[in-house]
Backbone as CSV, one residue per row, in Angstrom:
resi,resn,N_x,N_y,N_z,CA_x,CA_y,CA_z,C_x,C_y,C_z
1,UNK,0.048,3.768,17.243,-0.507,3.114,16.060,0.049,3.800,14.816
2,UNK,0.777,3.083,13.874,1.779,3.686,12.675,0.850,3.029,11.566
3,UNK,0.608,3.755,10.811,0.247,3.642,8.795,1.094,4.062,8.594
4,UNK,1.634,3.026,7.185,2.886,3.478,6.458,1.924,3.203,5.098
5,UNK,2.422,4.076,4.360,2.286,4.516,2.695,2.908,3.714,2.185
6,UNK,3.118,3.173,0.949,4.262,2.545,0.099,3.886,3.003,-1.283
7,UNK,4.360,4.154,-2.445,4.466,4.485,-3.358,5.269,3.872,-3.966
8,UNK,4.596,3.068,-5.479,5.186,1.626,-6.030,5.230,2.350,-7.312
9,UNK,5.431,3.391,-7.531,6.062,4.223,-8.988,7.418,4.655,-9.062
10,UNK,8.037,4.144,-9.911,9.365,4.240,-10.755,9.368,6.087,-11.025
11,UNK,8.751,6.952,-10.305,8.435,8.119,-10.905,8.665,8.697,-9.432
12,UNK,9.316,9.454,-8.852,9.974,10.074,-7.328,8.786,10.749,-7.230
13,UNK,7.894,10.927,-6.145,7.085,12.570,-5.982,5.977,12.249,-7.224
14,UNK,5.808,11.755,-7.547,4.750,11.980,-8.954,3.436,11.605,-8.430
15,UNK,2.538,11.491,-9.336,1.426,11.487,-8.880,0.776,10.180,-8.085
16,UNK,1.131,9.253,-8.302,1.214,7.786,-7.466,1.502,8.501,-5.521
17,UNK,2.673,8.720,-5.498,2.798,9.354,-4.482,2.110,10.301,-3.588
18,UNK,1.610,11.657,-4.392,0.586,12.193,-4.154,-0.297,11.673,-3.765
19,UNK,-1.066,10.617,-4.304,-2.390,9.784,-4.183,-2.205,9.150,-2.988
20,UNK,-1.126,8.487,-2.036,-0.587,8.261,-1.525,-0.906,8.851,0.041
21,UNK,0.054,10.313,-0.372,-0.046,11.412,0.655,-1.446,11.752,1.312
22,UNK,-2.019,11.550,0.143,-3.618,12.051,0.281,-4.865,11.182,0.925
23,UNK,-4.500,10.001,0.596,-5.049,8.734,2.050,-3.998,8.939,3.368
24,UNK,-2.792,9.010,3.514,-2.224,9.408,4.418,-2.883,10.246,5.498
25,UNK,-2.803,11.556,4.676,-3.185,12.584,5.313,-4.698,12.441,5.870
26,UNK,-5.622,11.848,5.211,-7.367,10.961,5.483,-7.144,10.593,6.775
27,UNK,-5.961,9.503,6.999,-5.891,8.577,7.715,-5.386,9.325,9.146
28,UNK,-4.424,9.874,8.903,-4.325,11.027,10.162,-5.568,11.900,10.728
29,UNK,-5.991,12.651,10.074,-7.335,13.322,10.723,-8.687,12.068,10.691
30,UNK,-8.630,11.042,10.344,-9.772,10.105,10.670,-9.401,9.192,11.878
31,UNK,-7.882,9.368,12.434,-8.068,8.635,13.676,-6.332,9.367,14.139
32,UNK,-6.729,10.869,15.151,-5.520,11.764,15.286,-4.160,10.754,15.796
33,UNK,-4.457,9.635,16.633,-3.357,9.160,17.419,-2.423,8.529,16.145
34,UNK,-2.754,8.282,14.960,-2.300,7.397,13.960,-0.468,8.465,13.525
35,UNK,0.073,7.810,13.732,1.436,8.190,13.029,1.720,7.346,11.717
36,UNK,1.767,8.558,11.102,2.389,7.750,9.306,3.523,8.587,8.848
37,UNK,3.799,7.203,7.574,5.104,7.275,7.058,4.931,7.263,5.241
38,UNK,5.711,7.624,4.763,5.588,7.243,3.287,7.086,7.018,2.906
39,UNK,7.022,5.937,2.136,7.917,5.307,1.699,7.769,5.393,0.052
40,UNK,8.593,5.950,-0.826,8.562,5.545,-1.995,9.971,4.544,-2.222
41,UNK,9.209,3.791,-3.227,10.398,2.575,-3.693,11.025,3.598,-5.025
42,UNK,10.488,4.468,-5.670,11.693,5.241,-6.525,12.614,5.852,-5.894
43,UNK,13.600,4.867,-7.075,15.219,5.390,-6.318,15.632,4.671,-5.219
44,UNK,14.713,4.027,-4.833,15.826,2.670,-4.107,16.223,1.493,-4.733
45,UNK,16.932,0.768,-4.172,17.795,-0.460,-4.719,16.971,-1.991,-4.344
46,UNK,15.533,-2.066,-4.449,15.007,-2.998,-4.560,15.071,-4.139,-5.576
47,UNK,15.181,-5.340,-5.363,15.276,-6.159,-6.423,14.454,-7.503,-6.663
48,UNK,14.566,-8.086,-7.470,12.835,-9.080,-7.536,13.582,-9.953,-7.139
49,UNK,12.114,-11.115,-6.258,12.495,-12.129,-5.751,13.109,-13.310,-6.485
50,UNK,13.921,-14.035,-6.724,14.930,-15.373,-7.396,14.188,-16.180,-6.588
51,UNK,13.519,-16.492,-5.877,12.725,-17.858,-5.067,14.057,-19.058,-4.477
52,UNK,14.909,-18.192,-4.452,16.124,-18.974,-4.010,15.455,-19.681,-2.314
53,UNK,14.521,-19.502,-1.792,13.994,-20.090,-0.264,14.939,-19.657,0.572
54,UNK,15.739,-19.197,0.977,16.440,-18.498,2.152,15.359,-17.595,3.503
55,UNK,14.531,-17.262,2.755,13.130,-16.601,3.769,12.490,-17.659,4.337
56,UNK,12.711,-18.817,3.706,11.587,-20.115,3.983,11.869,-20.331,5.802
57,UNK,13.081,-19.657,6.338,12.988,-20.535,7.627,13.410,-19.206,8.845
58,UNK,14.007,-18.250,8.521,14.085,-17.029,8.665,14.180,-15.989,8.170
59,UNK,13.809,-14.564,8.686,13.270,-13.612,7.787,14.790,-12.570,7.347
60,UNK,15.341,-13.377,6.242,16.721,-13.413,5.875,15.975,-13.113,4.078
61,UNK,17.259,-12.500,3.403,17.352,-12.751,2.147,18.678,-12.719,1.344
62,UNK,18.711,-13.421,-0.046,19.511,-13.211,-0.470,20.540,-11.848,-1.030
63,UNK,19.346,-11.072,-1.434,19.478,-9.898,-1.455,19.802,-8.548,-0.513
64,UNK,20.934,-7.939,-0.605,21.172,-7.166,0.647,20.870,-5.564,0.474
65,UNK,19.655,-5.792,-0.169,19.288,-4.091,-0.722,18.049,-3.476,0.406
66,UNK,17.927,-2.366,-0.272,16.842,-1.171,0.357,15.546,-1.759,0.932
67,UNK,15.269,-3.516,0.498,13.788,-3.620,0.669,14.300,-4.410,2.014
68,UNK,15.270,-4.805,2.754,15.432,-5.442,3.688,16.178,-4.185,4.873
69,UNK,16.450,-3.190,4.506,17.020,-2.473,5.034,16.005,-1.067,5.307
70,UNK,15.029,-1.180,4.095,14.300,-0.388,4.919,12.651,-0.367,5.131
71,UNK,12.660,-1.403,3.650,10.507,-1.873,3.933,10.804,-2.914,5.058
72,UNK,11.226,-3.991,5.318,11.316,-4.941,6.656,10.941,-4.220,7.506
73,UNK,12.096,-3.611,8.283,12.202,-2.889,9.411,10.649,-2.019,9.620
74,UNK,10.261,-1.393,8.644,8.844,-0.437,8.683,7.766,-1.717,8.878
75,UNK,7.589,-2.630,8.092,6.729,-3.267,7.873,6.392,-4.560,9.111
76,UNK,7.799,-4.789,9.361,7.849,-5.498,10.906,7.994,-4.547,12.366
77,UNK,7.601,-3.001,12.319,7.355,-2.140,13.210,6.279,-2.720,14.106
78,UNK,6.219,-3.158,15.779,5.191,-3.373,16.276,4.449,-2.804,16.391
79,UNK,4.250,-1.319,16.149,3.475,-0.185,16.047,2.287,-0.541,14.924
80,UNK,2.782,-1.628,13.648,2.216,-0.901,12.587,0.988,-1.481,12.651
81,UNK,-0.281,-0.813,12.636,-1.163,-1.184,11.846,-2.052,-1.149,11.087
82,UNK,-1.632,-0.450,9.827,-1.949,-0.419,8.616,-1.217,-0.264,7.784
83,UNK,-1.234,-0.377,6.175,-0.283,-0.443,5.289,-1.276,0.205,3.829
84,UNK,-1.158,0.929,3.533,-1.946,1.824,2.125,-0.405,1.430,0.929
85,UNK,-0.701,0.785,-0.258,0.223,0.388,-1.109,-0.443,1.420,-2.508
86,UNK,0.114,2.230,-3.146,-0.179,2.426,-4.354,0.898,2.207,-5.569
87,UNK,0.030,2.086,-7.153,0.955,1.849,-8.210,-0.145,2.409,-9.305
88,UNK,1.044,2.944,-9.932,0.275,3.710,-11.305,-0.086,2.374,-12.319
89,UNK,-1.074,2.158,-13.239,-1.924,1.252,-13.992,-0.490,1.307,-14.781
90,UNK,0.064,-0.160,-15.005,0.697,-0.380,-16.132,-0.028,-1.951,-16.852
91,UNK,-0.438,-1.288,-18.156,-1.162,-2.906,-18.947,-2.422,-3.010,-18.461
92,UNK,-3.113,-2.213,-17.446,-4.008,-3.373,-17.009,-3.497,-3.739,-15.565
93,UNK,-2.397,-3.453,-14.961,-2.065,-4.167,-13.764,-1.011,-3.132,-13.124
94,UNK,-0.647,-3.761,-11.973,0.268,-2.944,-11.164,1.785,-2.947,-11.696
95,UNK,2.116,-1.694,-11.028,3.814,-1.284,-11.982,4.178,-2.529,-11.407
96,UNK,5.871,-2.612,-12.160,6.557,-4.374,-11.656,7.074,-3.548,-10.402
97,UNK,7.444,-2.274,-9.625,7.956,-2.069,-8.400,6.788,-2.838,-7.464
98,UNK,5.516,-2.513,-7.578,4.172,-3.140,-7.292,4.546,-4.712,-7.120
99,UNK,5.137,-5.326,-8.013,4.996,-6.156,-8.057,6.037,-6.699,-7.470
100,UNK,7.270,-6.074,-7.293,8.500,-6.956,-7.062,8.083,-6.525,-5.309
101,UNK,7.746,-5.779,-4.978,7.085,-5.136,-3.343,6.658,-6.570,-2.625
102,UNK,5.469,-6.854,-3.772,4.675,-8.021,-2.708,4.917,-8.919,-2.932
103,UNK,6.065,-9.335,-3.973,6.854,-10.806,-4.217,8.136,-10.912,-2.918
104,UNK,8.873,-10.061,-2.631,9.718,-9.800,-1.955,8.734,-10.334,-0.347
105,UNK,7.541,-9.823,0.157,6.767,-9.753,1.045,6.565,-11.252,1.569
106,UNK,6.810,-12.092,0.435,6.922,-13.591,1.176,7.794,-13.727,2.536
107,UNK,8.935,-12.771,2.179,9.546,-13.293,3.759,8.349,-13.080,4.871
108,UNK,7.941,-12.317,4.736,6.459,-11.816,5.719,6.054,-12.718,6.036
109,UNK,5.217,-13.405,5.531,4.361,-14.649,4.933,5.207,-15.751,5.723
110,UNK,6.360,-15.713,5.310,6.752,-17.428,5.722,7.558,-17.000,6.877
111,UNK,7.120,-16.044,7.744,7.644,-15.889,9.243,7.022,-15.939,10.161
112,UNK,6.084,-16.267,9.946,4.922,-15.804,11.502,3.647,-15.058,10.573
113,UNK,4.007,-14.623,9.298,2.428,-13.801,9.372,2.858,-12.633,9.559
114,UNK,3.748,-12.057,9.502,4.187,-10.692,10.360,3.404,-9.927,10.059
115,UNK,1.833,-9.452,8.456,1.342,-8.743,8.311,-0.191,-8.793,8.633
116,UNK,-0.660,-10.073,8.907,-1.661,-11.146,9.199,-3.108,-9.458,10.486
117,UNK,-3.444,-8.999,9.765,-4.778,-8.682,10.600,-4.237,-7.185,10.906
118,UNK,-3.580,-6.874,9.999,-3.035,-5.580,9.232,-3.955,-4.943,8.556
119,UNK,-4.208,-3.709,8.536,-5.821,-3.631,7.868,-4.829,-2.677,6.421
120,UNK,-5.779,-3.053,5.420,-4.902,-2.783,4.256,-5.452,-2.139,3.000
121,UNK,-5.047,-1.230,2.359,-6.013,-0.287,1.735,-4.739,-0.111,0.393
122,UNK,-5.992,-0.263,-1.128,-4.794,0.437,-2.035,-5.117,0.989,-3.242
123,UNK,-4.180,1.346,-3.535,-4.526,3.126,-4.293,-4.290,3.221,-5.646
124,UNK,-4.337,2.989,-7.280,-4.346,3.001,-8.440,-4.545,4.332,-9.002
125,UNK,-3.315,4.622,-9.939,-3.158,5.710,-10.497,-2.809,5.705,-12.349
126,UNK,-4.548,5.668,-13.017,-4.331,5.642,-14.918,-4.170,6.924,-15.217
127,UNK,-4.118,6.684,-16.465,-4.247,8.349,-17.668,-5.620,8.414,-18.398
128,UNK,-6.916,7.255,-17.740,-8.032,7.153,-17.975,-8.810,7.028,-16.725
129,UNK,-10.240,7.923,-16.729,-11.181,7.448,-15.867,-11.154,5.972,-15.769
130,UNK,-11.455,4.996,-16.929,-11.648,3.804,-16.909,-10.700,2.989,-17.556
131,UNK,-9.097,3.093,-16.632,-7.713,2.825,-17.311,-7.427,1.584,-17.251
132,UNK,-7.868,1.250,-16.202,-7.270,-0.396,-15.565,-7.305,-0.477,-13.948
133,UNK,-7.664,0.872,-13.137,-7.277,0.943,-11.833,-7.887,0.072,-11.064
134,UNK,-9.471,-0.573,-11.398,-9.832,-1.656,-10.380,-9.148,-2.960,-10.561
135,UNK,-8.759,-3.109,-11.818,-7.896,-4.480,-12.277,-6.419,-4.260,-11.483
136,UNK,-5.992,-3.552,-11.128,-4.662,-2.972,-10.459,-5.055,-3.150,-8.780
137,UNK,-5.981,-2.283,-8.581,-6.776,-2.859,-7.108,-6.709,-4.376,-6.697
138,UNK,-7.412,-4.831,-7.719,-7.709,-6.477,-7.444,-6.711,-7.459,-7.257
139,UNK,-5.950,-7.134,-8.337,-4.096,-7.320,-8.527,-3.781,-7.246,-7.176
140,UNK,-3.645,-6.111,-6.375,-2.617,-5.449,-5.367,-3.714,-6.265,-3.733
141,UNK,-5.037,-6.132,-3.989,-5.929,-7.273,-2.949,-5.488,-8.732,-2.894
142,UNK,-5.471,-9.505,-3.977,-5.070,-10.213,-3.941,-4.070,-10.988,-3.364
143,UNK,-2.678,-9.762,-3.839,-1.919,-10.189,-2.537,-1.385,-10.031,-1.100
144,UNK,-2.647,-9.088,-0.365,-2.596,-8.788,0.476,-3.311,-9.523,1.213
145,UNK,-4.234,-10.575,0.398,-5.211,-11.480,1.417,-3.959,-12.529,1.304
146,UNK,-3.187,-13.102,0.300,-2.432,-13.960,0.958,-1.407,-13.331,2.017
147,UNK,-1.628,-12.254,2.382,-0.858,-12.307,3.841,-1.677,-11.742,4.812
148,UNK,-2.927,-12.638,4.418,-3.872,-12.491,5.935,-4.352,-10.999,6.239
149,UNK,-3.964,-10.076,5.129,-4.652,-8.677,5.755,-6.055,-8.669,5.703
150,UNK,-6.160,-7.785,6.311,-7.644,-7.267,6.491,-7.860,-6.170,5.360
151,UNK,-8.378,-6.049,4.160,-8.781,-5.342,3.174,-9.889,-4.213,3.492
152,UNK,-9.698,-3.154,3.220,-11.009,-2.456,3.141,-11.210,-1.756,1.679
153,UNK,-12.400,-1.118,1.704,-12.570,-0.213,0.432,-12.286,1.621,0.534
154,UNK,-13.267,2.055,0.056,-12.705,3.699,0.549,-14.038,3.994,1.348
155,UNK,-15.079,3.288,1.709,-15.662,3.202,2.668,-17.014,4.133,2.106
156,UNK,-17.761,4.618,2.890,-18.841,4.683,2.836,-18.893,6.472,2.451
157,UNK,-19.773,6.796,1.117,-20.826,5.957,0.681,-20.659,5.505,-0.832
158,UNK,-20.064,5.372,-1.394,-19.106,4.600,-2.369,-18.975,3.167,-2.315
159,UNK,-18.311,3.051,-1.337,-17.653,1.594,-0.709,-16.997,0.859,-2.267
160,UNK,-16.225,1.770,-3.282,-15.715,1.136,-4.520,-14.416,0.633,-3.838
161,UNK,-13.283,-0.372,-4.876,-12.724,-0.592,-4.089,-11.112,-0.311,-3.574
162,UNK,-11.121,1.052,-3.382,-10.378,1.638,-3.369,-9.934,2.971,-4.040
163,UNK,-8.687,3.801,-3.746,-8.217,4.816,-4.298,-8.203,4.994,-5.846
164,UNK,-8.935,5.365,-6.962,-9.120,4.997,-8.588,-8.425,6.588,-8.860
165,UNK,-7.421,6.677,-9.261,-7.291,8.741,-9.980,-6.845,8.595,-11.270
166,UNK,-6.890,9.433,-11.858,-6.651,9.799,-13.124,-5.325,11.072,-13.641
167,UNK,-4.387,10.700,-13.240,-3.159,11.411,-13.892,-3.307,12.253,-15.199
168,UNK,-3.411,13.269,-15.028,-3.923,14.333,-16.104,-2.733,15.445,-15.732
169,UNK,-1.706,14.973,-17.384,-0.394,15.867,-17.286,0.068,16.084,-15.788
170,UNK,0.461,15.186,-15.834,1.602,15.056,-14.411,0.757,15.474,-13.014
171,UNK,-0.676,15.359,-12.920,-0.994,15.346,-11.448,-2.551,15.573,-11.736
172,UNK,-2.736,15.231,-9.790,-4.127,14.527,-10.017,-4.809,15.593,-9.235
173,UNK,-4.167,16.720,-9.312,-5.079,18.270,-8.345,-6.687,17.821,-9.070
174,UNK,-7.007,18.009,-10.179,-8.389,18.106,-10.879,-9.082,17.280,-10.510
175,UNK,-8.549,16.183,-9.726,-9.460,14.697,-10.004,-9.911,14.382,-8.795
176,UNK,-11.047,15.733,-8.301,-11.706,15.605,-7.248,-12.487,14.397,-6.646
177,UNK,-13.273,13.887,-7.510,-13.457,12.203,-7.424,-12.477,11.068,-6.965
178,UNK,-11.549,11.425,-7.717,-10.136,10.358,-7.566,-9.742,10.574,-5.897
179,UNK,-9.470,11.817,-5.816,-8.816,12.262,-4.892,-9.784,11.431,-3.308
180,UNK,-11.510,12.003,-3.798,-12.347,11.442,-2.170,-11.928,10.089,-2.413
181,UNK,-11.669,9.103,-3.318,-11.490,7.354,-3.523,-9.979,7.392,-2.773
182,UNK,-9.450,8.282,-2.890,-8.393,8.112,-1.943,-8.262,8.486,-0.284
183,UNK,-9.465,9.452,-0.209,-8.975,9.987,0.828,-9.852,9.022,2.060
184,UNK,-10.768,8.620,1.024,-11.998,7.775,1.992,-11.148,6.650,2.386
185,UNK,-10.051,6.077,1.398,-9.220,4.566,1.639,-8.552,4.665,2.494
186,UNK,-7.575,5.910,2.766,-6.742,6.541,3.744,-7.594,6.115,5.617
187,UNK,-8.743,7.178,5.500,-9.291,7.230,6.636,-9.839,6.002,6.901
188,UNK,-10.747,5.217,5.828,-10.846,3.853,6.430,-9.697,3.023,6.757
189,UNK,-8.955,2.420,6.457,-7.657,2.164,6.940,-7.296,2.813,8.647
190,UNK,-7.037,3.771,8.570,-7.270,4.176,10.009,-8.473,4.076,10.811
191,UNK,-9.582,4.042,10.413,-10.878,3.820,11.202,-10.763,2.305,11.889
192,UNK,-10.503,1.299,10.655,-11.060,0.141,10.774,-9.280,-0.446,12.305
193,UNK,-8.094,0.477,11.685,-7.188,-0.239,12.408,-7.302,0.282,13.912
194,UNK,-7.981,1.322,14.260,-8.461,1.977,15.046,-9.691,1.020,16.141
195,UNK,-10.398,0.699,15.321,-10.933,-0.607,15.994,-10.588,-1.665,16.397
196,UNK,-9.792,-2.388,15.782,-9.193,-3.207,16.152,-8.258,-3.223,17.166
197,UNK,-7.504,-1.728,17.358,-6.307,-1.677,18.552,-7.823,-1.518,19.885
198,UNK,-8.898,-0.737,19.805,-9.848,-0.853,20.775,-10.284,-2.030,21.192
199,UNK,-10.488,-2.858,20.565,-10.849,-3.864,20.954,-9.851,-5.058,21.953
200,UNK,-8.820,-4.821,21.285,-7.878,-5.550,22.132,-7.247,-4.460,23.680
201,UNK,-8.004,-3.775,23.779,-7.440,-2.797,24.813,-7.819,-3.632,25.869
């Protein structure tokens, strides 16, 4: 059973990432068999979707960059099941890597579903307690129910909805709060995908 990370900051290692690591790491000690990965899109050669339809009939694109060469392959892993996405608050909403991530993700979508009952958890990183991160959450839910995932929150006893931190001069060590909203999203994510592989046993 594989969780993969996806760090959606234009910023290598920064605190998006961190936040990241830190449901990761949740998600490993909340269910030991879980193998994870982290993927940051800084510094790869991802590019936004043109809606040219080439995905419409196989899971092909026009584009011959990093997001087919190396989010596909992770994301169509039969192993996987779970997916933790984070993006630092830009405006009010998720960075455009955030955004070009789950626009690109249609090939998903118009193949089978490939992410369909994927349990799915995600992580928001402002320069304010109250920056934009649930509007970034909701943003990043949104399009994870159009590909049929299974959403959770950071679970109990919170149950907010999701990873919320606060970037204070380049990192989120201080933001002990931030940090349990992440770490609870991490481990639920593994709890809940954890059930689900039981059940089908």
């Amino acid at each position: 059973m594989k969780v993969i990370g996806i760090a959606c900051s234009p910023r290598k290692n920064k605190t998006t990432a961190a936040a990241v690591k830190a449901a990761l790491a949740a998600a490993k000690d909340a269910a030991p068999s879980v193998k994870t990965q982290l993927i940051e899109l800084a510094g790869l050669d991802v590019k936004g979707c043109i809606a040219c339809g080439k995905c419409m009939k196989k899971p092909e694109c026009t584009h011959k960059d990093d997001f087919m060469k190396v989010l596909v392959p992770a994301l169509m892993d039969p192993d996987l099941a779970g997916v933790i996405v984070g993006s630092p608050v830009y405006f009010q909403g998720m960075s455009w890597l955030a955004k070009v991530f789950f626009d690109r993700a249609v090939l998903l979508r118009r193949n089978g579903f490939v992410l369909r009952d994927k349990v799915a958890g995600a992580i928001s990183v402002g320069n304010a307690r109250n920056g934009g991160q649930e509007l970034t959450l909701q943003a990043m839910h949104a399009a994870m129910l159009c590909q049929d995932m299974i959403v959770v929150s950071d679970g109990r006893p919170s149950a907010h909805l999701g990873g919320t931190l606060i970037n204070t001069k380049n990192s989120i060590e201080g933001d002990d709060m931030g940090l349990a909203t992440a770490r609870g999203t991490g481990a639920r994510v593994a709890q809940v995908a954890a059930m689900i592989q039981a059940s089908r046993a």
